[in-house]
VOKE-570033 format. One record per residue (C-alpha): residue number from 1; residue in one letter; x, y, z. Coordinates in Angstrom, 2 decimals, always signed. Layout:
<pts>
n|res|x|y|z
NUM|A|X|Y|Z
...
</pts>
This chain:
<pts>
n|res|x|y|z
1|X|-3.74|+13.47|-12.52
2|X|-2.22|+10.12|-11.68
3|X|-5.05|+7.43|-12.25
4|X|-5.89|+4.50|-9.77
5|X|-4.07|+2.11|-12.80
6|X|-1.07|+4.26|-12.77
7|X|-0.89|+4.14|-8.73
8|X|-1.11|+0.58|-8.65
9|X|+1.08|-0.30|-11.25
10|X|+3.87|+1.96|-9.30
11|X|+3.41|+0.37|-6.40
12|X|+3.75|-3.14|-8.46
13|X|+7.11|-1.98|-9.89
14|X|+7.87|-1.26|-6.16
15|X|+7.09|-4.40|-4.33
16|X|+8.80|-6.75|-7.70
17|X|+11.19|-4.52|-7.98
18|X|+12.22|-4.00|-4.39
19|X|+11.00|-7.24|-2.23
20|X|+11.24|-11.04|-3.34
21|X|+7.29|-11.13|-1.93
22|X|+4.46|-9.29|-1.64
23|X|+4.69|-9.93|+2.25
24|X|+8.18|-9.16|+2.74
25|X|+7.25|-5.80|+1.26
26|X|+4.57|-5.71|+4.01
27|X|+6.79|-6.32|+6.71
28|X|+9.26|-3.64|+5.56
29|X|+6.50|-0.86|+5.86
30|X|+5.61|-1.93|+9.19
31|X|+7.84|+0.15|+10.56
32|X|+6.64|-0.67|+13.88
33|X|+5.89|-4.87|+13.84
34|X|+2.59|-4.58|+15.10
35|X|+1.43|-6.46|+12.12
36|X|-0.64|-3.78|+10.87
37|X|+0.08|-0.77|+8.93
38|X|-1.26|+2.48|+9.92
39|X|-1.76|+5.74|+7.60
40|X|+1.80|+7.17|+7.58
41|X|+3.20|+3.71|+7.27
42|X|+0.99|+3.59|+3.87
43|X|+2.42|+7.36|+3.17
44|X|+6.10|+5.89|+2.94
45|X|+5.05|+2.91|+0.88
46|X|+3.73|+5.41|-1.15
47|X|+6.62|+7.55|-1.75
48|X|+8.94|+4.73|-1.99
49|X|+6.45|+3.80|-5.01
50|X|+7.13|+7.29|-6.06
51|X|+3.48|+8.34|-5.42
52|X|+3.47|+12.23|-5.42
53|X|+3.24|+13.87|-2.44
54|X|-0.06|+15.59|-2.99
55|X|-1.58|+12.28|-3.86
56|X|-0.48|+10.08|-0.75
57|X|-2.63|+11.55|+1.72
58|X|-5.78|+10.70|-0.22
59|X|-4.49|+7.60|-1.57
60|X|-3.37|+6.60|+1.86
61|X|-7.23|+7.81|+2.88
62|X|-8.72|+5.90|+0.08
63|X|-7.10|+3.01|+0.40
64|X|-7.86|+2.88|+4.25
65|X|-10.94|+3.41|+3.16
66|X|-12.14|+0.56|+1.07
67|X|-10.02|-2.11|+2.80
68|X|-9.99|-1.71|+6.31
69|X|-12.35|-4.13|+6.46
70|X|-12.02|-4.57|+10.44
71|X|-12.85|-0.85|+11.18
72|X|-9.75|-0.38|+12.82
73|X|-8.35|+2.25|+10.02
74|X|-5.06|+0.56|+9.70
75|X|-4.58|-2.07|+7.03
76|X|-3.37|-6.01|+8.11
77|X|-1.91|-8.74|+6.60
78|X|-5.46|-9.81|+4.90
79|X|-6.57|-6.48|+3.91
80|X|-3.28|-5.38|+2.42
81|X|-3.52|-8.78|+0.18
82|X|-7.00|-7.70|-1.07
83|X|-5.60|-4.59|-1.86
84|X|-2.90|-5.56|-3.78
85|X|-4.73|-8.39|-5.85
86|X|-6.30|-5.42|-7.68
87|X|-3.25|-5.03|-9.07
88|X|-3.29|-6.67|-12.84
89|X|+0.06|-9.26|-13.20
90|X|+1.87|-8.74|-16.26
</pts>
């Protein structure tokens, strides 16, 4: 079972290895450009950070979960920097 390290440090590989900023990587998975990103917009970041696909739906969940800080269950600009500062720079 993947661990909440190993998720995090996939998505890090994704967003350094893929996107020149943190933000640009944001703005690619909002498909949409409503400025927020909604649980299947989370789902593709996830796969594209080669997240398996029994794992994305929860990890989509859980990350809805303890970020959405607005109660809006989708995941801004703010909320997706919180999110990703958990994530330990090498």
């Amino acid at each position: 079972m993947a661990t909440k390290d190993m998720i995090l440090d996939k998505i890090q590989i994704l967003i350094t290895n893929k996107f020149e900023t943190p933000e640009e990587a944001y703005n690619f998975f909002d498909e949409d450009g409503d400025g927020k990103l909604k649980k299947s917009e989370i789902v593709e970041l996830l796969k594209k950070a080669e997240i398996s696909g029994f794992l994305r739906g929860i990890v989509s969940s859980k990350l809805i979960e303890g970020y959405d800080k607005s109660g809006d269950e989708l995941i801004d600009w703010e909320e997706f920097k919180a999110a990703i500062s958990k994530i330990k720079t090498t």
